[in-house]
N, C-alpha and C positions, 0 to 999 in steps of 0.2 A: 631110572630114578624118578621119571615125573611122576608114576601112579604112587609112589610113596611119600614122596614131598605133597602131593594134591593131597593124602588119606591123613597127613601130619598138618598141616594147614586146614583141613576141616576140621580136626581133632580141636585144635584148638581155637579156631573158630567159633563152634560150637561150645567147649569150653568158657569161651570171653562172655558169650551171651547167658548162659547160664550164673555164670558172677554178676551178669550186669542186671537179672531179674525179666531183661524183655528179649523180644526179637529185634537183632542190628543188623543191618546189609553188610554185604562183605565191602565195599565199597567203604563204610567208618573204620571196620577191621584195617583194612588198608594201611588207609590215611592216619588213624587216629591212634592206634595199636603198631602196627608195622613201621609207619611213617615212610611208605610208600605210595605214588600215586596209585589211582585204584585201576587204572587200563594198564600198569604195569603187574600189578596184582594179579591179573585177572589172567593177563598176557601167563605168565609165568602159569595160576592155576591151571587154565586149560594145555598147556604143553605147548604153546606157539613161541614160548622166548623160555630159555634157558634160564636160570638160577644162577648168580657167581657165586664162589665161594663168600664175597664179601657179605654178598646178601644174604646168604644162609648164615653168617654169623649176625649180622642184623636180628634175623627171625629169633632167632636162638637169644639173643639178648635181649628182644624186645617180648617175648613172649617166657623167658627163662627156661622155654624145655631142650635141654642139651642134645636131644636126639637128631637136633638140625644139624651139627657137628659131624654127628657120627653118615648121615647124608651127606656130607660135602669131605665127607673122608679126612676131616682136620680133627687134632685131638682137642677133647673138651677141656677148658681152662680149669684151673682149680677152685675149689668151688670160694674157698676164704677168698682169694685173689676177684673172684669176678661179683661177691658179697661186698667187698672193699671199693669197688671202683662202680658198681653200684650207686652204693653212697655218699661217695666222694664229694660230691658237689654242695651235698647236704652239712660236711663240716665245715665250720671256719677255719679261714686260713691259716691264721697263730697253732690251732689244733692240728691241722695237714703237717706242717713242719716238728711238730712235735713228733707224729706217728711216724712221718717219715727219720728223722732221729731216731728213733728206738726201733726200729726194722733193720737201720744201718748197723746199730749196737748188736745185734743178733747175728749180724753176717760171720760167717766162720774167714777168719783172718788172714788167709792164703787165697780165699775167692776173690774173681776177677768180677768186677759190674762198674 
């Protein structure tokens, strides 16, 4: 798994720089994109520390490519569900309970949640 997770983390490594117009160490990638320290980064790039699953869904949230999933052998969340929680933070409260209301309204009426 680690030469595939290394070729998926430069992928988008390189990716991130391209959006950002310049050249950035991996070390901001890290920190600034991952919100991993960068000897932890670095650790995991080179194959010396393992991945956990948690972290590979980190990756995957923190960079949005679902592939990191399909690496850590978890299935990818649904894409409205992980578009919604995304955002979340972004609505206001009064509006949260509103949405969460009308999601409830939709549930089929013999399901268990």
């Amino acid at each position: 798994m680690n030469n595939k997770l290394k070729e998926l983390l430069t992928e988008n490594f390189l990716k991130w720089q391209l959006e950002a117009g310049e050249t950035k160490l991996q070390k901001e990638f890290a920190e600034d994109v991952l919100e991993i320290h960068a000897i932890t980064f670095s650790r995991i790039f080179n194959g010396k520390q393992e991945a956990t699953k948690k972290m590979m869904v980190l990756f995957a949230e923190k960079t949005g490519d679902t592939r990191f999933y399909d690496l850590a052998e978890l299935p990818r969340p649904d894409p409205d569900l992980a578009k919604l929680k995304a955002i979340w933070k972004y609505i206001p409260v009064e509006n949260r309970r509103t949405l969460r209301e009308q999601g409830e309204s939709y549930v089929v009426k013999d399901a268990d949640y």
